[in-house]
Each structure stands twice: as structure tokens, then as C-alpha cells.
VMD Tcl script that draws the C-alpha trace (Angstrom):
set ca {
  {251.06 -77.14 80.70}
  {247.39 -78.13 81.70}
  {246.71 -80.91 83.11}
  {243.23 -82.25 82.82}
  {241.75 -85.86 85.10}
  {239.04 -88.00 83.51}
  {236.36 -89.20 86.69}
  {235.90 -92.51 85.74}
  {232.51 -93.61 84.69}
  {230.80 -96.61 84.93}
  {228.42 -98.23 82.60}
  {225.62 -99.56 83.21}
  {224.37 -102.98 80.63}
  {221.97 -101.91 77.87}
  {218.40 -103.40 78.43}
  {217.33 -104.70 75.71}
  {213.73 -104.86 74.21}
  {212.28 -107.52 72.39}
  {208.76 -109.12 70.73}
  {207.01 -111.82 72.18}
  {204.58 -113.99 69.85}
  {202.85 -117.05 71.17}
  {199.42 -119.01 70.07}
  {197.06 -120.77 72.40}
  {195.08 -124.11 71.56}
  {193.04 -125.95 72.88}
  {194.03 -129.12 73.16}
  {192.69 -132.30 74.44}
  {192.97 -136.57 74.20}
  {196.25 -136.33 72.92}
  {195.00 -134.45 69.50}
  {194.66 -130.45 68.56}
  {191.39 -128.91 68.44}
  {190.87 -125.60 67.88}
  {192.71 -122.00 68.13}
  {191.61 -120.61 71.34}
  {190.77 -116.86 71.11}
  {190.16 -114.17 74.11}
  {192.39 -115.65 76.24}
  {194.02 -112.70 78.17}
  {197.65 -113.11 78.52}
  {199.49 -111.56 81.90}
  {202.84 -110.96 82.27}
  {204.60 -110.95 86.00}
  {203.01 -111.06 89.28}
  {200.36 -107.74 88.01}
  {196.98 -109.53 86.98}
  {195.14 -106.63 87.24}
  {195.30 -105.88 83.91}
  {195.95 -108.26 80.41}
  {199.10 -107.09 78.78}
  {197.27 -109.05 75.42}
  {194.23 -110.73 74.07}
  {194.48 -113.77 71.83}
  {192.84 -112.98 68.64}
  {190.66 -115.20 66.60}
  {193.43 -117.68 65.55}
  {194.75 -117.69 68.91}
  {197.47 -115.53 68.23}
  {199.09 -112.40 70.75}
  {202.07 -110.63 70.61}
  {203.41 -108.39 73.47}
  {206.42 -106.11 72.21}
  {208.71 -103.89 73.74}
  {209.68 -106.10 76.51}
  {212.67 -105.58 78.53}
  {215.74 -108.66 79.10}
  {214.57 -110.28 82.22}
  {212.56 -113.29 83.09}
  {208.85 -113.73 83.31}
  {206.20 -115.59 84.54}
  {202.82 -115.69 81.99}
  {199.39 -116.57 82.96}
  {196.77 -117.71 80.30}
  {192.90 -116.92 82.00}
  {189.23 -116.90 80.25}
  {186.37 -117.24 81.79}
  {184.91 -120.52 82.32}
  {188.51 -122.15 81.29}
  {191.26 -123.42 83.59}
  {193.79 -120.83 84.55}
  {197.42 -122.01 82.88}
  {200.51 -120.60 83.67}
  {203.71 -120.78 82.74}
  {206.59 -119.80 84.95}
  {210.46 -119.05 84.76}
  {210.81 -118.04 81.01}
  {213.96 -116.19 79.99}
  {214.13 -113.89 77.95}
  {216.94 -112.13 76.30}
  {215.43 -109.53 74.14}
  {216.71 -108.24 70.56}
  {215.67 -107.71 67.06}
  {214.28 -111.19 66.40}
  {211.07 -111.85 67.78}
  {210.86 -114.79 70.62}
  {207.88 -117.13 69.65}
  {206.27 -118.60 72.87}
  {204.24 -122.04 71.13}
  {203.25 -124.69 74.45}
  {200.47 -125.63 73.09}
  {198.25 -125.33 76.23}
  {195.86 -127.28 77.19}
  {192.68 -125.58 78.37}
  {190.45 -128.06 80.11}
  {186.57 -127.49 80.73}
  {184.75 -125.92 78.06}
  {182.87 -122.44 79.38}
  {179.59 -124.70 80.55}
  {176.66 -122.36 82.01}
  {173.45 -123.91 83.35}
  {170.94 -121.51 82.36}
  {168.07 -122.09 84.17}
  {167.35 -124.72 86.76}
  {163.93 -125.47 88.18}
  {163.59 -128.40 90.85}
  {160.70 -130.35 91.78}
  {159.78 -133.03 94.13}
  {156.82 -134.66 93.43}
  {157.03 -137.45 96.34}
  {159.47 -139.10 99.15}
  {161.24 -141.17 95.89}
  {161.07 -138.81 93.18}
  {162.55 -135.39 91.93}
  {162.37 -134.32 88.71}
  {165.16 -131.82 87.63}
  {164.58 -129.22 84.20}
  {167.67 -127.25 83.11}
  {169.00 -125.87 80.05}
  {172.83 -126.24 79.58}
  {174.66 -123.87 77.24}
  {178.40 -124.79 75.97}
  {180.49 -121.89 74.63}
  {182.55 -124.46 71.68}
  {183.46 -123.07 67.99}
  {182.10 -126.41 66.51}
  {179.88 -129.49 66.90}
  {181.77 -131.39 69.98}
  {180.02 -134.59 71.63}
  {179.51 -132.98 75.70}
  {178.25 -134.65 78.85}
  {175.74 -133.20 81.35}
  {174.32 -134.38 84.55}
  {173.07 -134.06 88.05}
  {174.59 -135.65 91.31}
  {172.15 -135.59 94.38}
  {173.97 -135.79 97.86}
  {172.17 -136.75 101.48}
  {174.01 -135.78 104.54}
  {176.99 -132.96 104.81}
  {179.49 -131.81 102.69}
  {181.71 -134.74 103.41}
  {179.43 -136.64 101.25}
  {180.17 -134.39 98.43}
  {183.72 -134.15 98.69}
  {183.64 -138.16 98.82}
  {181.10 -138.95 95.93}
  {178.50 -140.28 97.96}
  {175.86 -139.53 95.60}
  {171.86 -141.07 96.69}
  {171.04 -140.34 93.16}
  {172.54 -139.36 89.64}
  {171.52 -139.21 85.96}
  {174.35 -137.88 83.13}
  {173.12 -137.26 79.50}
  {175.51 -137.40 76.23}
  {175.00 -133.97 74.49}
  {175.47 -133.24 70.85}
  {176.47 -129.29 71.73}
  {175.67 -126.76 68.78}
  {177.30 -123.44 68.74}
  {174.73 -121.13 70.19}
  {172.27 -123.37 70.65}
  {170.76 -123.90 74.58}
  {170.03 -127.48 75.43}
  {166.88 -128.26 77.94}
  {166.90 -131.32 79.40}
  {164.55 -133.58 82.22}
  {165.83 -135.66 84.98}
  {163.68 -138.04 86.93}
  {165.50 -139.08 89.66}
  {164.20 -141.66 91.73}
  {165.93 -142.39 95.18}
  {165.56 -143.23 98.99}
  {162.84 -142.54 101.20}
  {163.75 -138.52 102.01}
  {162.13 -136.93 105.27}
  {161.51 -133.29 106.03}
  {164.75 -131.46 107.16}
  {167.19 -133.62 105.61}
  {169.86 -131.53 103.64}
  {170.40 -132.06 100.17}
  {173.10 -130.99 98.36}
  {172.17 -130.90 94.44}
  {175.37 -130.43 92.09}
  {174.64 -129.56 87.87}
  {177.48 -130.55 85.69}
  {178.58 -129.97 82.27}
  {181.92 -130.80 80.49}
  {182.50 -131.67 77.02}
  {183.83 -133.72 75.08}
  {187.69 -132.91 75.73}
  {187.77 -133.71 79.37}
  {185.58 -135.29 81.61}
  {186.19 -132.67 84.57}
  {182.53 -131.07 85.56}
  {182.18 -127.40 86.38}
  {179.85 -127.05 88.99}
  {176.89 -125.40 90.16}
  {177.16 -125.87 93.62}
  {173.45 -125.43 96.01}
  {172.98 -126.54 99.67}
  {168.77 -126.64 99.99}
  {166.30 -128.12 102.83}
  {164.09 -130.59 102.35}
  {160.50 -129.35 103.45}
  {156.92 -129.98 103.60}
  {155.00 -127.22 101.68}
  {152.52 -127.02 98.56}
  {152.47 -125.27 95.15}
  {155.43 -125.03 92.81}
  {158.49 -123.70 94.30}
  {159.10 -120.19 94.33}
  {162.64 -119.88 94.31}
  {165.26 -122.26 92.22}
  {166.65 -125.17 93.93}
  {164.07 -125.06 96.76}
  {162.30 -128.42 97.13}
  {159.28 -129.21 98.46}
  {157.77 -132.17 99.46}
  {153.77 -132.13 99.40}
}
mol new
graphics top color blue
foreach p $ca { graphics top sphere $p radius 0.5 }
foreach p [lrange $ca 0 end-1] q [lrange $ca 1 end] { graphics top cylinder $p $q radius 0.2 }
display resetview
């Protein structure tokens, strides 16, 4: 007689793989506006590269993803970062549809070109074109905020000066537009910090182009953006 012994063997639980499918809008005052495309979608704590791209309806899918749970992060440039953490997922046949209907604040603003000038103590006069990156015709806001003193002042509000315009913002179109700002006596060497905002019409929260400049005496144009002179 033979007698034989079975080692015992342990199993280990089957990981299972799964689809993902989500859709990203952009959403804003309470109502939907459009499909938000190039969005890159990360998966984990890895954000050096996108494991998908949103495509023209706002659509990604990311397959072949193991049982476990994830963290996602929703970036474009010029967009607020959104993320969503904690989501479970269990894998299988049936895809897992991942709908939160984000909301993407800030459209892509970009001032263009800037060119400041100060023709006296009580007057600067501002020229900038502003280009929005929207899909349609959206009503947009666009400004300047002049600050005297330190950074405090900016952080507080304590604007000396400040002009907004209401925009009608055309895909692909640039928009140039002239500030006169009159304010306060200014003297040589004061610093002035001179913020350039655009938003649109979804949010009222400004991206910013941020300059600190001196305030000098000097003649001619100014060579260099954002540097004021006082003749």
C-alpha cells in the first residue's frame, strides 16, 4: 500500500478587473453648461502621468482596473484642480460609471499682452488684450485692481484704484481693452502692485496675473511690461 500526503495550499482571492466610465461638465449657477473635454484624469497618488483624456463630449474610460480603492484627480490647464477621493471599487464584467458632475470653476483666462503707462501723479492708463478659452458665447468679466503699499494690501483688498469691464467672450476671438485709472497723488519709489483679472461668466473667482513694479521718474515709453514711469 502507498500512501501519498497532500501539502496544503492556500489560495490567494482573485483580483478582479473592471471598466471605469465617467463624464466631466462644467457646471456652474446651479445649471449644466457644457461637456468639458481634455481634462486629464489620474488615478492614485502617481500624477506624473494621465491614465485618460476626456474626449470631446467629456467622456473617458480607464479599463482593466484592479478591486481596490482609488483616489481620481480631474486637472486642465487654466481650470481648478478637482478631486475625488475614497472610491471603491469592486471590479467585474459590468462597467462602473463614475457621473459627479464636477464643477470646474475659472474659465482658462490668459492676458495676452499688457502695456502700462503713467501719464501723470493721478493717472495710468492700462491696454491689454484678454483671451477666454469657452466653446460658446458666455457673458465674462475683466478688470484691473491697483494696490499702494505691501502685499498685505493685496491679500486684504485694499485697492487705490480699480476698473472691471463686462465682456461678451467669442470663441477665438482676443479682446483689447483701455483702462484709465485715475487715483491718489503717487510719488517716486512707492510700490505698486498691479493685478489683471479675468473670469467668466460661471464664477466670479479672478485668475491672476500677479506683478510687483516701482514707481519711478524716467521719460519715453516704457521698455519693459508693467514698468511705470512717471515723467
Amino acid at each position: 500500500m502507498i500512501f501519498s500526503s497532500c501539502q496544503e495550499t492556500r489560495l490567494e482571492p482573485l483580483a478582479l478587473k473592471g471598466t471605469i466610465k465617467g463624464n466631466v461638465q462644467t457646471y456652474g449657477a446651479g445649471s449644466m453648461l457644457d461637456n468639458h473635454a481634455d481634462v486629464k484624469v489620474y488615478v492614485g497618488t502617481d500624477l506624473s502621468e494621465p491614465i485618460a483624456v476626456t474626449d470631446e463630449q467629456g467622456d473617458f474610460m480607464i479599463d482593466e482596473l484592479t478591486t481596490g480603492t482609488y483616489k481620481f484627480l480631474f486637472a486642465k490647464d487654466g481650470f481648478d484642480t478637482a478631486k475625488i477621493e475614497a472610491i471603491p471599487f469592486l471590479g467585474g464584467k459590468a462597467p462602473v460609471y463614475l457621473n459627479t458632475k464636477m464643477t470646474m470653476y475659472h474659465s482658462a483666462t490668459e492676458i495676452k499682452n499688457m502695456n502700462v503707462e503713467a501719464v501723470n501723479e493721478y493717472l495710468i492708463i492700462i491696454n491689454m488684450d484678454i483671451e477666454t478659452e469657452m466653446s460658446t458665447h458666455k457673458k465674462a468679466v475683466a478688470g484691473v485692481q491697483l494696490f499702494l503699499g505691501d502685499l498685505s494690501k493685496v491679500s486684504s483688498k485694499e485697492y487705490i484704484g480699480s476698473r472691471g469691464y463686462d465682456l461678451l467672450v467669442i470663441p477665438g476671438v482676443v479682446n483689447s481693452i483701455t483702462v484709465h485709472l485715475f487715483m491718489p497723488l503717487l510719488f517716486t519709489g512707492d510700490t505698486l502692485y498691479l493685478i489683471a483679472y479675468g473670469a467668466d461668466g460661471r464664477d466670479f473667482g479672478n485668475h491672476y496675473n500677479e506683478n510687483q513694479e516701482k514707481i519711478y521718474t524716467g521719460l519715453g515709453s516704457p521698455t519693459e511690461i508693467l514698468t511705470i514711469c512717471i515723467p
